[in-house]
C-alpha positions as CSV (number, residue, x, y, z in Angstrom):
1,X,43.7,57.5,12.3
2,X,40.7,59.9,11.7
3,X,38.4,57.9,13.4
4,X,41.1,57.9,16.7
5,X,41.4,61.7,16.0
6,X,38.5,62.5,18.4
7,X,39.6,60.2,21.5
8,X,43.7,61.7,21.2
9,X,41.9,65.1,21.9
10,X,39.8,63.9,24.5
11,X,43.0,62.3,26.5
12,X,45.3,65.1,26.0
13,X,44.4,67.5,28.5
14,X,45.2,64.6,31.1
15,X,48.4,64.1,29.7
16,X,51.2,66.0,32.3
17,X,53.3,68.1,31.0
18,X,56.5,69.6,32.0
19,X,55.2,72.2,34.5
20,X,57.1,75.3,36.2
21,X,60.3,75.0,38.3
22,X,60.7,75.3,41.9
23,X,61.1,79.1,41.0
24,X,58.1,79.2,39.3
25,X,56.0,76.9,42.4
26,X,57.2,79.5,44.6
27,X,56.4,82.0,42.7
28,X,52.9,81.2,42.5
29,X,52.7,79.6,46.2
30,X,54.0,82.9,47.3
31,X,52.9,86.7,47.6
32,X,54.2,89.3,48.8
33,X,50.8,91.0,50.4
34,X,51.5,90.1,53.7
35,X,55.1,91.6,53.9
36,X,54.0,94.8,52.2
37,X,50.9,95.0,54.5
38,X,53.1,94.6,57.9
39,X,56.0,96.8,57.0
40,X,53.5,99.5,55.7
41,X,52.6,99.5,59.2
42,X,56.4,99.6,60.5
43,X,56.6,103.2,58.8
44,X,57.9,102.2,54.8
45,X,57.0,103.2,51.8
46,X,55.3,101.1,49.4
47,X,56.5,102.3,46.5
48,X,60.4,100.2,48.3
49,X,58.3,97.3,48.6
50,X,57.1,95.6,45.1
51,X,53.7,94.2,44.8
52,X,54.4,91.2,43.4
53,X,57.4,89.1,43.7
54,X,60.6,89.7,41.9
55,X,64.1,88.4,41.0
56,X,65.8,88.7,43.7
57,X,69.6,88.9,42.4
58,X,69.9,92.3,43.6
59,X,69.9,91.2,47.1
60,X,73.6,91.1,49.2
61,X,72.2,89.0,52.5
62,X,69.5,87.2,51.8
63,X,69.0,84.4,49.3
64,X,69.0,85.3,45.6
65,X,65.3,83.7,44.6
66,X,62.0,85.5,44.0
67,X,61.7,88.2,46.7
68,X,59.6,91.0,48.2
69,X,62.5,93.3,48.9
70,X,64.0,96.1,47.2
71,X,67.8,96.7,47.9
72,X,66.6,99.8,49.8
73,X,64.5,97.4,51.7
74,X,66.9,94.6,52.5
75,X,69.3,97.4,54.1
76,X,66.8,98.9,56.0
77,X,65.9,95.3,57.5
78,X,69.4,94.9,58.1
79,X,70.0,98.3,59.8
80,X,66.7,97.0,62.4
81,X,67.6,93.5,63.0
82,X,70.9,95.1,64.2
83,X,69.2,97.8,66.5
84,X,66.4,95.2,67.7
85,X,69.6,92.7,68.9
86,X,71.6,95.7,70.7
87,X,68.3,97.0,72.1
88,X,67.4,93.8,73.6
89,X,71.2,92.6,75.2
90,X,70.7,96.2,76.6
91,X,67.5,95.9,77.8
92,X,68.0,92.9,79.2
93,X,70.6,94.0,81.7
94,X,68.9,96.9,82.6
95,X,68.3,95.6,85.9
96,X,72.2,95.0,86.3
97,X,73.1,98.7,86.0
98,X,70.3,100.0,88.3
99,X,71.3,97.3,90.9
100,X,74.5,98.2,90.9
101,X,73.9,102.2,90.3
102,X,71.3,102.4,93.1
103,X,73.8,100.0,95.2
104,X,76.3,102.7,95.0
105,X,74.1,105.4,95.6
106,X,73.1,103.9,98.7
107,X,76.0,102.4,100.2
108,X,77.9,106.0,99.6
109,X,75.3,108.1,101.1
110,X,75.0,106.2,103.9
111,X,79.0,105.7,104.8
112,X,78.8,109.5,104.8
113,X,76.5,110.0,106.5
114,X,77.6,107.5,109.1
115,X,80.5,110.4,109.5
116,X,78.7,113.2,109.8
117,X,76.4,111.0,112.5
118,X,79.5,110.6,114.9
119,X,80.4,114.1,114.4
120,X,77.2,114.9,115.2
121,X,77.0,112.3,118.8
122,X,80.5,113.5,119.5
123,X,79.5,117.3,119.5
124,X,76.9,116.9,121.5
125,X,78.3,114.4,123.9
126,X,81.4,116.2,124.1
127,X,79.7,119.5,124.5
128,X,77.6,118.3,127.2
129,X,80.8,117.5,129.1
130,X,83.4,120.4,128.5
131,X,81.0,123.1,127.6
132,X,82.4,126.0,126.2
133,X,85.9,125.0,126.9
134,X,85.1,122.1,123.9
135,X,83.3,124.5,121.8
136,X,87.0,126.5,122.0
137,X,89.0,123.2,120.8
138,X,86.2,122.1,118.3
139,X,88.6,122.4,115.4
140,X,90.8,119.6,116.4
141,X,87.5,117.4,116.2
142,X,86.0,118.8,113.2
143,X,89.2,119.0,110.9
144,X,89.4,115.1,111.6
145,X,86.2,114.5,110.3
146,X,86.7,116.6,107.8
147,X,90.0,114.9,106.9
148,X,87.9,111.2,107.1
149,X,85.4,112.2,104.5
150,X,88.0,113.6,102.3
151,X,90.1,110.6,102.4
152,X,87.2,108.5,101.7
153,X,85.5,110.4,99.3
154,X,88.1,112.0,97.3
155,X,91.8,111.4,98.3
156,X,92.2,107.9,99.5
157,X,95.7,108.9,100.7
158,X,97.4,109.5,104.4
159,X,94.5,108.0,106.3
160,X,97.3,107.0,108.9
161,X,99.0,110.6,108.8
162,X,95.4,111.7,109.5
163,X,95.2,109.9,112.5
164,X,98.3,110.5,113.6
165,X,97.9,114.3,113.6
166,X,94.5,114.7,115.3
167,X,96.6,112.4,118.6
168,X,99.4,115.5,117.8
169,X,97.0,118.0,118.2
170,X,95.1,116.8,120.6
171,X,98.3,116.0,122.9
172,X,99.4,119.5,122.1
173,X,96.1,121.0,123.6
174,X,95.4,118.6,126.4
175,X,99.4,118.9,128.0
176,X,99.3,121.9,128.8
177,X,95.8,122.1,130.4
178,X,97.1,119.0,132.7
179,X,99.7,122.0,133.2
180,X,98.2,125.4,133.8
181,X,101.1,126.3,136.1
182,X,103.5,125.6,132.9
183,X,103.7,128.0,129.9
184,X,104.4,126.0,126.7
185,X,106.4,127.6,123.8
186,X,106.1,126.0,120.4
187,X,109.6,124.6,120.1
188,X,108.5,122.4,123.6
189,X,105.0,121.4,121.9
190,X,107.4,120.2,119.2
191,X,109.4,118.4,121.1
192,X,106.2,117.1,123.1
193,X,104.9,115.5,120.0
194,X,108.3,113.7,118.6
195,X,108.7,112.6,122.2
196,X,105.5,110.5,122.1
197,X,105.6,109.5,118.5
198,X,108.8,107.8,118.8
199,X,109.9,104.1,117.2
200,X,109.9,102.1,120.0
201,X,106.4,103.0,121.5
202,X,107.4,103.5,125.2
203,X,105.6,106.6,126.2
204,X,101.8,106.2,124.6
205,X,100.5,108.9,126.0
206,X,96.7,108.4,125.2
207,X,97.5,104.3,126.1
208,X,96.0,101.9,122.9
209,X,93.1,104.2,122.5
210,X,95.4,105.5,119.2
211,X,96.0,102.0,117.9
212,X,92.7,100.6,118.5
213,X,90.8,103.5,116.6
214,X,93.4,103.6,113.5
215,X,92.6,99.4,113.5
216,X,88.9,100.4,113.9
217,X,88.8,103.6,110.9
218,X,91.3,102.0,108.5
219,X,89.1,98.6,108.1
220,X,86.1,100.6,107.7
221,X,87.0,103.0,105.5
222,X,89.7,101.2,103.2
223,X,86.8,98.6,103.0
224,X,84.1,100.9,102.5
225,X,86.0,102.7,99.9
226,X,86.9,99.8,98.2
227,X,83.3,98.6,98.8
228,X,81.7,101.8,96.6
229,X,84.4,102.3,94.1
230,X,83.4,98.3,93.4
231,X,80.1,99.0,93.0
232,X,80.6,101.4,90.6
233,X,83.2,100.3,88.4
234,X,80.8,97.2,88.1
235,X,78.3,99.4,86.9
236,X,80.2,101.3,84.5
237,X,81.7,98.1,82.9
238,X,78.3,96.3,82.9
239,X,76.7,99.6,80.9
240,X,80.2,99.4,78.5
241,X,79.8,95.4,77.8
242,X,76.1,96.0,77.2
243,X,76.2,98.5,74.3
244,X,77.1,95.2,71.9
245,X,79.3,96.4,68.9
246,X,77.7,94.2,66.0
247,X,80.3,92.8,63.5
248,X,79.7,92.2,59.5
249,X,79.2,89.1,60.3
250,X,77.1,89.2,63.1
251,X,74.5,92.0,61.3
252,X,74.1,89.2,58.2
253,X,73.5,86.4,61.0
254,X,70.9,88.7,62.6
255,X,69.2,89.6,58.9
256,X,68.7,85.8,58.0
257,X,67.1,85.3,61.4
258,X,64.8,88.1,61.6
259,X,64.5,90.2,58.4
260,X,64.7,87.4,55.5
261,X,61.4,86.5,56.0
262,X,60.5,89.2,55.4
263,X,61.9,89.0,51.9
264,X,60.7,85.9,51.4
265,X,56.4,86.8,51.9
266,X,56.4,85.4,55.2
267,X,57.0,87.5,57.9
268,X,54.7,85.8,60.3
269,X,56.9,83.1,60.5
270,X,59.3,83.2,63.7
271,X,62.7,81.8,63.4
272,X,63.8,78.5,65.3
273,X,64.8,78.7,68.5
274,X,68.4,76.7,67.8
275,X,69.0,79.1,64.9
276,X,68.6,81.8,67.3
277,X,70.7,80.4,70.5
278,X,73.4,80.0,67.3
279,X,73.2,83.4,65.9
280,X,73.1,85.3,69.4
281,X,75.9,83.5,70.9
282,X,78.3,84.1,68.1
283,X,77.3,87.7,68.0
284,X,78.2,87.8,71.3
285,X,81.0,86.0,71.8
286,X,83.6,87.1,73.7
287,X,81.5,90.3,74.2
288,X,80.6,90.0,77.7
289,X,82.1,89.9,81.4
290,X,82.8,86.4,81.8
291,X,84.6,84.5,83.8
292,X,85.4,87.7,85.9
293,X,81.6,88.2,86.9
294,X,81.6,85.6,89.5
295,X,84.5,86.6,90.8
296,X,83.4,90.4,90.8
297,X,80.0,89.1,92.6
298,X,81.5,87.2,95.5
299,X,83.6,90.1,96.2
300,X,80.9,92.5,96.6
301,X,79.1,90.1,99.4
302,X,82.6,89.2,101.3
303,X,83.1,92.7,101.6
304,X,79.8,93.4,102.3
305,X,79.6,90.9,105.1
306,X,83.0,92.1,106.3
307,X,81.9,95.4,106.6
308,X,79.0,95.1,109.0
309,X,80.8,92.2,111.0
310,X,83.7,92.5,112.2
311,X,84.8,95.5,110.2
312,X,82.0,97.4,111.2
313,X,81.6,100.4,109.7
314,X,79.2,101.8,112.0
315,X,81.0,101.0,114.9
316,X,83.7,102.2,113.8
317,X,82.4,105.6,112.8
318,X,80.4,105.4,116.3
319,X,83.4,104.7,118.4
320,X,85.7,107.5,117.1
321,X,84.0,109.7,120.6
322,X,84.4,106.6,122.5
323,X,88.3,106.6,122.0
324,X,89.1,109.7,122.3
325,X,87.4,109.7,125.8
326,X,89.6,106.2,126.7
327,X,92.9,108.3,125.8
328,X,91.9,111.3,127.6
329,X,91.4,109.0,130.4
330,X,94.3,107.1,130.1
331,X,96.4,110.4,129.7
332,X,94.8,111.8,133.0
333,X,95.3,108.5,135.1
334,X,99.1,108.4,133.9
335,X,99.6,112.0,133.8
336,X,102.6,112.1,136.5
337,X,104.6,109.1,134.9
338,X,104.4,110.9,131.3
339,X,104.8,114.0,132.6
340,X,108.3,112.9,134.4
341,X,109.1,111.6,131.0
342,X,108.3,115.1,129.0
343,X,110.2,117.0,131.6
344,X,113.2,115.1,131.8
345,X,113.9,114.4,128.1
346,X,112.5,117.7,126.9
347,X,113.3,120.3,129.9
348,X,111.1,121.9,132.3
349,X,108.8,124.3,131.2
350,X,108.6,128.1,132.1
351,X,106.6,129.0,135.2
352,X,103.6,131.3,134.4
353,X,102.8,134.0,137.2
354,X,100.2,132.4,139.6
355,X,97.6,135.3,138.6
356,X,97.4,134.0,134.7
357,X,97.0,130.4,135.9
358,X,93.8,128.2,134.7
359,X,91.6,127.4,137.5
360,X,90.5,123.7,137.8
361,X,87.1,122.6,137.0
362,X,84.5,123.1,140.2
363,X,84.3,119.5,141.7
364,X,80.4,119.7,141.1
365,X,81.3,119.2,137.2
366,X,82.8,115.7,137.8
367,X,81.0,112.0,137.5
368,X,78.6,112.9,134.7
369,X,77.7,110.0,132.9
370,X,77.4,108.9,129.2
371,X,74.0,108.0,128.5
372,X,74.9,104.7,125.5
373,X,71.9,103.3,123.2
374,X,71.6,99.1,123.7
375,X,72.8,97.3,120.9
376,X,69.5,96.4,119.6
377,X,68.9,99.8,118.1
378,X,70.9,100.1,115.4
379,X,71.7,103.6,114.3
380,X,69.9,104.6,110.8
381,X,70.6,107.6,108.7
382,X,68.2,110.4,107.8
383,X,66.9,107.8,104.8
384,X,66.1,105.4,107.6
385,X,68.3,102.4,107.1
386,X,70.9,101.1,108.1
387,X,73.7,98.9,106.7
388,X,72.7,95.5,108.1
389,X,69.1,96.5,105.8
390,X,71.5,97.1,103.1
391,X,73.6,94.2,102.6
392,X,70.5,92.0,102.7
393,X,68.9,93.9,100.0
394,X,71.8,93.5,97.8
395,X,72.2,90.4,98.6
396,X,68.8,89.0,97.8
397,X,70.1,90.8,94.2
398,X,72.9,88.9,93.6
399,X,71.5,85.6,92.9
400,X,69.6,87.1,90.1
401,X,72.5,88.9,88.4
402,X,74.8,86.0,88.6
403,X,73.9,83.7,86.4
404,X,73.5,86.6,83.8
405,X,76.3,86.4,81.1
406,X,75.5,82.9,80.8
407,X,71.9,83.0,80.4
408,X,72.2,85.9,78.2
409,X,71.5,84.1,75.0
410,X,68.7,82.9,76.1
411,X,66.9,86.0,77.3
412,X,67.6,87.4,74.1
413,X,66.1,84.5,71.9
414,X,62.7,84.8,74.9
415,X,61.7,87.9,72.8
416,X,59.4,87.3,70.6
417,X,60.8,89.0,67.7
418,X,64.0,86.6,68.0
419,X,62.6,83.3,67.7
420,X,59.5,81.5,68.7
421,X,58.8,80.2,71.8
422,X,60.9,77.2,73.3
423,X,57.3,75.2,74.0
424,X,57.2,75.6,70.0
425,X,60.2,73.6,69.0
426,X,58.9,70.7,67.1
427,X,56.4,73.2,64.9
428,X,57.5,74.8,61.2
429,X,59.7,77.8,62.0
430,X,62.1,79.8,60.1
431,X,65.6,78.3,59.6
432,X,67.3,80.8,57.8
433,X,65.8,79.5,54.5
434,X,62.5,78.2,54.3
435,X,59.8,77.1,56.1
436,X,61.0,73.5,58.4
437,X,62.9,72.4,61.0
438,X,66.3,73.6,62.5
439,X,68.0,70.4,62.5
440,X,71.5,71.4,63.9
441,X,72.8,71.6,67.1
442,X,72.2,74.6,69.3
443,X,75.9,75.1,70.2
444,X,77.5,76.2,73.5
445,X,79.9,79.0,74.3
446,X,83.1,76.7,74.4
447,X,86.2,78.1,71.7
448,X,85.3,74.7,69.9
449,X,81.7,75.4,69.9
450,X,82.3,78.6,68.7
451,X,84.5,78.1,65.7
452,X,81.5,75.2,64.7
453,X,78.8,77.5,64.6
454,X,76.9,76.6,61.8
455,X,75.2,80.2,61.2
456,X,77.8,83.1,62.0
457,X,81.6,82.7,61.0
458,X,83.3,82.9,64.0
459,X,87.2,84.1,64.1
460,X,89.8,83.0,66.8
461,X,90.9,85.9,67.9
462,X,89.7,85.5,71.7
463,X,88.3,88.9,73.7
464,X,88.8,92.0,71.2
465,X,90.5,94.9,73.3
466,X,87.9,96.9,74.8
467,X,86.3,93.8,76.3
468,X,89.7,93.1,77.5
469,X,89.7,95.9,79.1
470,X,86.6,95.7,80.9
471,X,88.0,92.5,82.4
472,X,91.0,93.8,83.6
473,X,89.1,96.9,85.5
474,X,86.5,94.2,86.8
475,X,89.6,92.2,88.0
476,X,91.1,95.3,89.7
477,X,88.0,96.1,91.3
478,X,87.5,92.5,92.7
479,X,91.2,92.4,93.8
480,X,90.8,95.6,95.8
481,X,87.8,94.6,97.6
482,X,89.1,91.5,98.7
483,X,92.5,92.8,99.6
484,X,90.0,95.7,101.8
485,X,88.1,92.2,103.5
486,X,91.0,90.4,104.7
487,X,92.2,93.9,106.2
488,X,94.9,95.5,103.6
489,X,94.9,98.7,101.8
490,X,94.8,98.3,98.4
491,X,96.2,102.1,98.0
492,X,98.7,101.1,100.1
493,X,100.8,98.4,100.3
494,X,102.9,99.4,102.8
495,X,100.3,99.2,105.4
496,X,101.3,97.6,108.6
497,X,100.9,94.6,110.2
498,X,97.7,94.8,112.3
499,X,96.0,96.6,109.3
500,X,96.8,93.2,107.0
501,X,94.4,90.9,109.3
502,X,97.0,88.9,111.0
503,X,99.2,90.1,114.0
504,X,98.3,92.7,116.6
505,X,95.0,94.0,115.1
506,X,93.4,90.7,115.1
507,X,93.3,90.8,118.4
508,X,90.6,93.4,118.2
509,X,88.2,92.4,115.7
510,X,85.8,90.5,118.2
511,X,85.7,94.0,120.1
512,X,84.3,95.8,116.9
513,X,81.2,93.4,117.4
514,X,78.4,94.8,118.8
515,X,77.2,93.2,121.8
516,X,80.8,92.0,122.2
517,X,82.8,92.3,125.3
518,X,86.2,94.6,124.7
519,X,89.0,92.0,124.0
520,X,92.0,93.0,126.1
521,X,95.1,94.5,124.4
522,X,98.4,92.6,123.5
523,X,101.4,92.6,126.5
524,X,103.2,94.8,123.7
525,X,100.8,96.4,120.5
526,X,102.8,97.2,117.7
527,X,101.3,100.8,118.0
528,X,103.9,102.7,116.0
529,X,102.3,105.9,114.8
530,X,104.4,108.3,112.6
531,X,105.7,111.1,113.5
532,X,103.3,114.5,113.2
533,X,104.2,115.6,109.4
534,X,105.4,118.9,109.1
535,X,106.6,121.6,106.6
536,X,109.7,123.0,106.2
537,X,109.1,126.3,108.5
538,X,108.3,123.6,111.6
539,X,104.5,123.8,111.1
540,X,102.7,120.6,111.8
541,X,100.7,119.8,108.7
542,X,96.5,119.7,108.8
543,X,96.5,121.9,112.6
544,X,93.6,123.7,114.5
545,X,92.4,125.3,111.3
546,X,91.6,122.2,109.1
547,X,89.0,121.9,106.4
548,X,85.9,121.8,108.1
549,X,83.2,120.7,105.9
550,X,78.9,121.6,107.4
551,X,78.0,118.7,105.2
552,X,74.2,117.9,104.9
553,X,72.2,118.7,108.0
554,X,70.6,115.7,109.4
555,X,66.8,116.0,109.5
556,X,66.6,113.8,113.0
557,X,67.1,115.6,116.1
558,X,68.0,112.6,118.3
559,X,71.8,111.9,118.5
560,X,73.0,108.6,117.8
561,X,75.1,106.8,121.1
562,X,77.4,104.2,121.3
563,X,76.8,99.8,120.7
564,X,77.6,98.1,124.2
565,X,80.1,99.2,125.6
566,X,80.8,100.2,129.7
567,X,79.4,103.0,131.0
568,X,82.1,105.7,131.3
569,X,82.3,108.1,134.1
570,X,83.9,111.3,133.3
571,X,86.1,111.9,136.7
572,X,86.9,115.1,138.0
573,X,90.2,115.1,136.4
574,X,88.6,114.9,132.8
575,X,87.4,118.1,133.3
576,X,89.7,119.6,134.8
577,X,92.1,118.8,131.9
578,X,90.2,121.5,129.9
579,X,89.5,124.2,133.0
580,X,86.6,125.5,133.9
581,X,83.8,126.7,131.9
């Protein structure tokens, strides 16, 4: 036995022995230099962050084995990977609010300023007809514009009654000019203006010029109304869904993919890109604005479209001058027959004393002409543009923000500090654990999907109520702009006929077109204004002295004519409706 004493000690230090546990292996295969050295740089303390690895039973989120974090340390990683996944979903639709906010801004000023354009060509038109004689009834013209850009910008209510009361006015100025021999008293002005506002349509003293601008205005500014108020309930529900509320669950799904490895001495190691898809689409399920976004989208371009074809908006703001000058025309040609009417069913007027009579205009005045810009050159506003430049702009956007709720997921994993890249899928990454392979599915955004999700406990308890919410207003929004393209008012659903895009008013929608030719009227238009509202001491509502806002002064001299239409020829009897100068 002594003389194998020597060789037992020889073999025994290649003898195996029981060796440490896996704790132990990773223990010693592990250090925690490199996560002390990278968050040192990320602003913490090093006295948080231990030197060596510990026991890490302390921990809430990540698993319980030898770490590199303190408690303080795990929440503080927590508290990031939550601000680093709402900063990037945020980020990441960035471009969706400024499309949409700089969409709005756009489109608004330039419907605007399309108003204060035609106020502008008709001033200048009309003053180089009438003169001073225009610059004497100027209220009637600028309390309807004034009354257009309330409506569109801040009422969205009695666009028709508006309407209706500049032809009131206007009849109520012009009659008695067509008159001068006549004097007027209120009580016959009144009874002027029931006369040719009544049900059945007979008299029409301004012809269809009434009808044919209420078909033109209402399209164009219910739909441009409904076009902006789109834009920007998009952009408010887009900036809501994007500020990602991040559940309990959620913020311990985001900590195992991003902040345990930190924990665990490897923060160089970037999580898998299934584990990521996984985690990010259960933390924002049923967060974003899906399956309304489409919807919402191909809204925005139908009205668009609609808006500058065949409900033009700048033809429509650009032909207000146009039909005014048709009823005046109109009302001159047929002033005997109307008059006839007037007299009969309302009495004839006083005689005024030959000596306070209104002389007719000098003949000399008569046959000037309106000088009309070709249909190639498209009116811009001061910003230079125009609406045609506009719609193509946003919609070369809208092919990038549709596909956006779906493909949000993946944008979010694309970031570096998410996951690694997609190219890298068969290397080692982090898979919530260790160092390996993610081996299960990278789940879609189906209910079944979502309740299988291998990484983030899922509930089914469908949209919670805020993004409810945004769904419903992104519904509303889409339903009013495509009520506004097929021709309805959305605020008001007792709009008639013509203005629904079926009946009498279709018959003008090829005459909104520029280039064009005018599409006759109907054998009988349903033109049934209402009657001029009133107050209960007899005073027609919204007279002479209407709000009258200057607006912003345009910074181009040049007026802006009229698309293709005929040349009009002011005769002498145009003129001589408002007396001489």
């Amino acid at each position: 036995m002594s003389a194998l004493r020597p060789l037992l000690l020889l073999l025994l230090p290649l003898c195996p022995g029981p060796g440490p546990g896996p704790r132990s292996e990773a223990k010693v295969t592990r250090s925690c230099a490199e996560t002390r050295e990278v968050l040192r740089s990320r602003g913490y303390s090093l006295n948080q962050i231990p030197p060596a690895l510990i026991s890490g039973e302390h921990l809430q989120v990540c698993t319980q084995e030898y770490t590199c974090c303190s408690s303080e340390t795990e929440q503080r990683l927590t508290r990031e990977a939550e601000a680093t996944f709402q900063g990037l979903v945020e980020n990441s639709g960035s471009f969706l609010v400024h499309t949409l906010a700089a969409g709005h801004r756009k489109f608004d000023e330039f419907f605007r300023e399309m108003l204060l354009v035609s106020q502008h060509s008709l001033t200048q038109l009309f003053s180089h007809s009438y003169g001073r004689l225009y610059a004497q009834h100027k209220l009637i013209f600028n309390g309807l514009f004034a009354q257009l850009r309330d409506y569109y910008g801040v009422s969205g209510e009695g666009l028709e009654d508006i309407l209706a009361d500049f032809w009131a006015q206007l009849l109520e100025r012009v009659f008695p000019m067509l008159h001068p021999q006549y004097s007027f008293s209120p009580d016959y002005l009144l009874c002027l203006t029931r006369l040719a506002s009544t049900a059945d349509g007979s008299l029409r003293p301004f012809g269809d010029s009434p009808h044919r601008l209420r078909v033109q205005i209402t399209r164009a500014l219910v739909g441009a109304r409904a076009f902006v108020q789109g834009l920007e309930t998009g952009r408010i529900m887009v900036s809501e869904a994007l500020k990602v509320e991040v559940s309990q669950s959620c913020s311990q799904a985001l900590m195992h993919l991003i902040g345990c490895p930190f924990c665990q001495g490897v923060p160089s190691l970037l999580p898998c890109w299934g584990f990521c898809l996984n985690v990010v689409r259960g933390c924002l399920s049923n967060k974003g604005l899906e399956p309304e976004w489409s919807s919402f989208l191909d809204g925005i371009l139908l009205l668009a479209e609609k808006l500058q074809g065949p409900f033009s908006y700048e033809l429509a703001a650009e032909s207000i001058g146009v039909r005014v000058s048709e009823g005046l025309k109109h009302l001159q040609e047929n002033n005997a027959k109307f008059s006839a009417q007037v007299f009969q069913e309302c009495g004839t007027p006083h005689l005024v004393p030959a000596r306070n009579r209104r002389a007719l205009a000098p003949p000399e005045e008569a046959g000037r002409l309106w000088t009309l810009v070709a249909e190639e050159q498209r009116p811009t506003t001061a910003a230079g543009t125009n609406l045609h430049r506009l719609v193509r702009e946003l919609r070369e956007r809208v092919g990038r923000m549709r596909n956006f709720w779906a493909r949000l997921s993946q944008t979010v994993c694309g970031d570096s500090r998410m996951a690694a890249d997609i190219s890298q899928k068969a290397a080692p990454c982090w898979t919530g654990a260790e160092r390996g392979r993610y081996l299960a599915p990278a789940l879609g955004g189906t209910l079944t999907e979502r309740l299988q999700n291998p990484d983030l406990e899922t509930e089914d308890s469908g949209a919670d109520f805020e993004t409810r919410r945004r769904l419903l207003h992104l519904r509303a929004a889409t339903a009013r702009m495509r009520e506004a393209a097929f021709g309805s008012d959305p605020e008001n659903q007792e709009a008639e006929e013509d203005a629904s895009g079926s009946g009498g008013g279709q018959h003008y929608a090829d005459d909104w077109m520029a280039g064009a030719a005018a599409v006759p009227p109907p054998a009988q238009p349903p033109w049934l204004p209402r009657p001029p509202r009133r107050d209960s001491s007899g005073v027609r509502a919204g007279g002479g002295g209407a709000r009258y806002n200057q607006g912003r002064s345009r910074s181009r001299g040049a007026s802006i004519g009229f698309h293709t239409q005929p040349i009009l020829i002011l005769p002498l009897s145009a003129l001589a409706l408002l007396g001489p100068r």
